[in-house]
C-alpha positions in Angstrom: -45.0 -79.1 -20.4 -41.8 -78.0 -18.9 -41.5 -76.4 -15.6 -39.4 -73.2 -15.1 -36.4 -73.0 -12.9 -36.5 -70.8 -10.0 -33.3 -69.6 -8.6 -33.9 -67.5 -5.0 -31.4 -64.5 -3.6 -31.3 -66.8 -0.9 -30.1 -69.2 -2.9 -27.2 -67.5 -4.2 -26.5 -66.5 -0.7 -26.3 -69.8 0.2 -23.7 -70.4 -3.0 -21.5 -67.7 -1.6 -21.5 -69.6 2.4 -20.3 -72.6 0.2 -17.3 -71.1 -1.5 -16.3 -69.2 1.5 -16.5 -72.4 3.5 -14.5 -74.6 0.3 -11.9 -71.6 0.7 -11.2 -72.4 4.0 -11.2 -75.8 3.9 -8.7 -76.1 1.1 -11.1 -77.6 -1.4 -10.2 -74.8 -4.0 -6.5 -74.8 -5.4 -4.6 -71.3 -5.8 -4.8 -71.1 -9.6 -8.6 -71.5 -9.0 -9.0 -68.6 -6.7 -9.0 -66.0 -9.2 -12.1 -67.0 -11.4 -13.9 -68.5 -8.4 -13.6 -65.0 -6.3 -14.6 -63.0 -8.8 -17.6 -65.0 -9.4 -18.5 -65.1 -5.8 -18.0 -60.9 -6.3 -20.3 -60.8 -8.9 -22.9 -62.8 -6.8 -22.5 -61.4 -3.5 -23.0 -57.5 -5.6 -26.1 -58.9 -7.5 -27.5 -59.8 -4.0 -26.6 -57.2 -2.2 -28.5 -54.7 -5.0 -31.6 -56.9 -4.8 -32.3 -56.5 -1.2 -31.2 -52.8 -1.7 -34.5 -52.9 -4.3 -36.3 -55.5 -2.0 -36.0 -52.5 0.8 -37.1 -49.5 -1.3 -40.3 -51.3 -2.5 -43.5 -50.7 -0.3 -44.2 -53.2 1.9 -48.0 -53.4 1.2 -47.8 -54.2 -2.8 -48.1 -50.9 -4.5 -45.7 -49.9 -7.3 -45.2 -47.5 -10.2 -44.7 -50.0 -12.7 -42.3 -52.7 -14.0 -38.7 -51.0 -13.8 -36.2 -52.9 -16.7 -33.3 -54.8 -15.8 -30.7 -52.0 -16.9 -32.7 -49.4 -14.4 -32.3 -52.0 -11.3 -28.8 -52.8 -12.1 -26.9 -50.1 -14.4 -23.5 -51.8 -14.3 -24.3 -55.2 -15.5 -25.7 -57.2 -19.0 -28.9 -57.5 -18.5 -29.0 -60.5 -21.7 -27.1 -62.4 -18.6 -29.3 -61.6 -15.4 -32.3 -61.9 -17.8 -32.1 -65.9 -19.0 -34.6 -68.8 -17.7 -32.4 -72.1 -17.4 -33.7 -75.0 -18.8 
């Protein structure tokens, strides 16, 4: 039996407080900054779309159905947000 991997928005949150905070203590080198930034980009827009989503849903547990991954997030591969790990 293998247990799934859960991976919070808060979580990501948190991983985007840690590059900021390696950024400004040196810990990444200038030909790292590139691929590092626009991986915190990606993140910090993925989170910021799912509390957009978080805020439009009611509050007492009603909905009008499971919405797909291309409706939430129109811009991005959905094979990539989509994946369990492990």
């Amino acid at each position: 039996m293998t247990n799934k991997v859960q991976l919070s928005i808060q979580d990501i949150a948190s991983a985007i407080q840690i590059i900021d905070l390696s950024v400004a203590r040196g810990a990444i080198r200038g030909e790292e900054m590139f691929q590092i930034g626009a991986l915190r980009q990606r993140m910090e827009e993925f989170v910021k779309a799912t509390q957009k989503i978080q805020e439009t849903v009611p509050q007492d547990g009603s909905s009008d159905g499971d919405k797909d991954i291309e409706s939430l997030f129109p811009d991005s591969d959905a094979s990539s947000t989509d994946k369990d790990i492990g």
